[in-house]
N, C-alpha and C positions, 0 to 999 in steps of 0.2 A: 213221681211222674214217670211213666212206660215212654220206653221208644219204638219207634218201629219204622220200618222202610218200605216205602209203596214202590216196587218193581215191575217194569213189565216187557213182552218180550218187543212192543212198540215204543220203546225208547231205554236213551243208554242213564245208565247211571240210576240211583236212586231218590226219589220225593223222602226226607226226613219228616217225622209227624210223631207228635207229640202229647198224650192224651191223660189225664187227672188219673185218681185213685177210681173216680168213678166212670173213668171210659169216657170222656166226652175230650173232643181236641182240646186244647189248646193253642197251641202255636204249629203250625210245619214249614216247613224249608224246601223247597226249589231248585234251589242252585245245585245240588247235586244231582242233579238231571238235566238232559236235554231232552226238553220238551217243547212241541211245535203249541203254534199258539191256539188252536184246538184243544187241543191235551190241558193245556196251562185253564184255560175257561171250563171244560169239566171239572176240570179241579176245583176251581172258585167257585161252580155253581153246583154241580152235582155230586160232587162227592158227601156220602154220610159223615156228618160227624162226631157218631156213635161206634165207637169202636167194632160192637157187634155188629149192629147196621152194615156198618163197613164190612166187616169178613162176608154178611150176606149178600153186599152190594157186589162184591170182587166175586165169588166163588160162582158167579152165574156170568163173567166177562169172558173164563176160561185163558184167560193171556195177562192176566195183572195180580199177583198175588202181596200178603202184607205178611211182615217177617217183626216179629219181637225183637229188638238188635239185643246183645247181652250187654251188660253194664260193664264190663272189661274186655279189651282187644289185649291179647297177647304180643310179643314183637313177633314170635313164629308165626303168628296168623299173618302180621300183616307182611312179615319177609316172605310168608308163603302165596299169600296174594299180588304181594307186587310183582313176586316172579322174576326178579334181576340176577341171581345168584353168579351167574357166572361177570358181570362185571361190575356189580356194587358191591364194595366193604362191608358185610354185617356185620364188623365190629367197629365203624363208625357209625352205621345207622344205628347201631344197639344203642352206643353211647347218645345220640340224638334224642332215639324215643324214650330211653329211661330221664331225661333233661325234661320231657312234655309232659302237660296235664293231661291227665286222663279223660278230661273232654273233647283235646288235641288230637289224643291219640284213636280216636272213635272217629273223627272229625276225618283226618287223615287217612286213616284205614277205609271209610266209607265214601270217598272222594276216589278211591284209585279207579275203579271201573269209569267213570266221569271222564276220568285223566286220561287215561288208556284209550279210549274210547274217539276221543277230543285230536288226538295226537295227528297231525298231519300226515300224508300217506310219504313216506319214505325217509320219517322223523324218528330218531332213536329214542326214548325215553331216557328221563333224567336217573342220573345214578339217584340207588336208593336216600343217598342219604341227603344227596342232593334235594331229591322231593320231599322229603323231611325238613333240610332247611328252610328250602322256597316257600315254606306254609301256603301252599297252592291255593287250599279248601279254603283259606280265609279272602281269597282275591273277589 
């Protein structure tokens, strides 16, 4: 099974989508986006769900592209994407993410844009490793 992330620059976070050996969906995921309820019913009605279709359906919106996710998130990726360095531990989050599954660790990595995004305005974010605890993405 392929992963991939449907992005776009009309909303935060990522659509998770999940498609066979031979390119047809299977399953995708929502919740790591906010998406207006517009957006949410293209999805269910108009999106292809032919992988190819799909790249052809997106590469003519100009604003919503689809991304192969890799099959392993490093902890540098995602200490470099969370961006807390100056006051989270990355040697308790290290110790956190090496503790997670590797579907966790994807999971998590691909939730921080969501998180960030989400955060109310003059809301500090969670220490790193804190948002590692809190298993956010599973909420």
């Amino acid at each position: 099974m392929k992963h991939y992330q449907l992005t776009s620059v009309a909303f935060a976070g990522a659509v998770d989508l999940f498609f066979d050996d031979a390119g047809m969906l299977q399953k995708f995921d929502m919740t790591g986006a906010t998406l207006s309820q517009p957006q949410q019913e293209w999805i269910l009605r108009e999106m292809q769900p032919n992988l190819s279709d799909l790249k052809v359906q997106l590469a003519d919106s100009g604003t919503a592209k689809i991304t192969e996710v890799t099959t392993e998130v490093t902890f540098d990726m995602f200490w470099n994407k969370y961006d807390d360095k100056i006051n989270s531990s990355r040697k308790r989050a290290q110790q956190k993410w090496n503790k997670m599954t590797k579907t966790d660790q994807i999971r998590a990595y691909g939730f921080i844009g969501k998180y960030l995004a989400n955060l109310p305005t003059g809301t500090r974010r969670k220490y790193a490793e804190t948002y590692l605890n809190a298993e956010l993405w599973d909420n």
